[in-house]
NUNUSE-712796 format. One record per residue (C-alpha): residue in three letters; x negated, y negated, z negated. Coordinates in steps of 0.5 Angstrom, whole numbers, plus 500, padded with zeros to 3 digits. Layout:
% NUNUSE-712796
AlaXYZ/...
END
This chain:
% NUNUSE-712796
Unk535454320/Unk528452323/Unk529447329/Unk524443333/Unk528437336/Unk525432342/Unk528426344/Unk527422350/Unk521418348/Unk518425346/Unk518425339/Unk519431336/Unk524433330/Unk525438325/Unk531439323/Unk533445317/Unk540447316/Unk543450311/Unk550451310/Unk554446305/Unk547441305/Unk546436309/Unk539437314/Unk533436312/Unk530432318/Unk522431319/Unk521426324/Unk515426328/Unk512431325/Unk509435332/Unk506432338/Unk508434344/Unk505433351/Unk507432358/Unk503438360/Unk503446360/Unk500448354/Unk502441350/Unk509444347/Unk511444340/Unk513450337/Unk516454331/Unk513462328/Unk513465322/Unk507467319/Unk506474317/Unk509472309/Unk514470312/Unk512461311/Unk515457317/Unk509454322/Unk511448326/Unk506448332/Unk502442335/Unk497444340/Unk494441345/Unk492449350/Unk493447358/Unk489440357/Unk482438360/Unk475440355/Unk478439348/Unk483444346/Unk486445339/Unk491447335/Unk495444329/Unk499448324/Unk503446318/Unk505451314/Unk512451310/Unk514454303/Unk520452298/Unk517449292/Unk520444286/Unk527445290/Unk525442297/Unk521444303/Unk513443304/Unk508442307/Unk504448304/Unk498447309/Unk495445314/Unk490450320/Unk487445324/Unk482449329/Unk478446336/Unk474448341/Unk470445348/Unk471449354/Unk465447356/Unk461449351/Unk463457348/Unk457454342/Unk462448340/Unk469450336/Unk472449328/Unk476450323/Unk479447318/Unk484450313/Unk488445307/Unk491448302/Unk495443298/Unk500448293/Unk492449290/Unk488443293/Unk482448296/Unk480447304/Unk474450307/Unk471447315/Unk467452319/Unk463448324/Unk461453330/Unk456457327/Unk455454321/Unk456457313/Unk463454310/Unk464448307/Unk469448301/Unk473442299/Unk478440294/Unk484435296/Unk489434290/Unk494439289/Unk500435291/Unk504439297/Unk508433301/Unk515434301/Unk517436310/Unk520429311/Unk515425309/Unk510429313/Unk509426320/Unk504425326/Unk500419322/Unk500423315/Unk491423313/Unk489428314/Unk482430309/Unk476427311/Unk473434311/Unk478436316/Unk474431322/Unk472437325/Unk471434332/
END
């Protein structure tokens, strides 16, 4: 069982339980902000992963939307992936995407109107509980 936990200081939590296993606890894996369209959330992705949902959607010009994707590899749960996508509501012109893959360590940016540009990241998935909200992310993924 998935769940997003947020304590008073607006910290949020992933929590996976699983009957006889103690919970795997993610802390600080999401932000949450003090406004409609800021919460946090869980979904599942069309094969089935795991998706915790940071976004920042009822705020001011820059809007954006981060996803991790979760899988179960080498025996625990991973960040499989990470989606971060943007765009200015002032400018329709102005958006992007960046797209990570660390089961394989490809990654792709698209920038409004622009080709794709691939990138490469070591192939090294990070176990749930050691992702937070301060985890680098590629420096190809500075979209903004």
């Amino acid at each position: 069982q998935f769940e997003l936990l947020v304590d008073g200081e607006n910290i949020v939590t992933l929590q996976i339980t699983e009957e006889g296993s103690e919970p795997i606890k993610a802390v600080d894996i999401a932000w949450k902000g003090g406004l409609f369209g800021q919460e946090p959330g869980l979904e599942v992705a069309p094969n089935g992963s795991v998706q915790v949902i940071s976004q920042n959607e009822g705020c001011c010009r820059h809007r954006w939307r981060q996803t991790l994707t979760l899988a179960y590899r080498q025996d625990s749960v991973r960040v499989a992936g990470m989606t971060y996508q943007w765009r200015d509501t002032l400018d329709v012109e102005v958006y992007g995407v960046c797209d990570v893959n660390y089961l394989t360590g490809k990654g792709v940016t698209e920038l409004g109107e622009q080709d794709p540009k691939w990138f490469r990241v070591q192939a090294v998935a990070p176990k749930v509980s050691e992702w937070t909200l301060d985890t680098e992310i590629p420096d190809a993924c500075d979209v903004s």
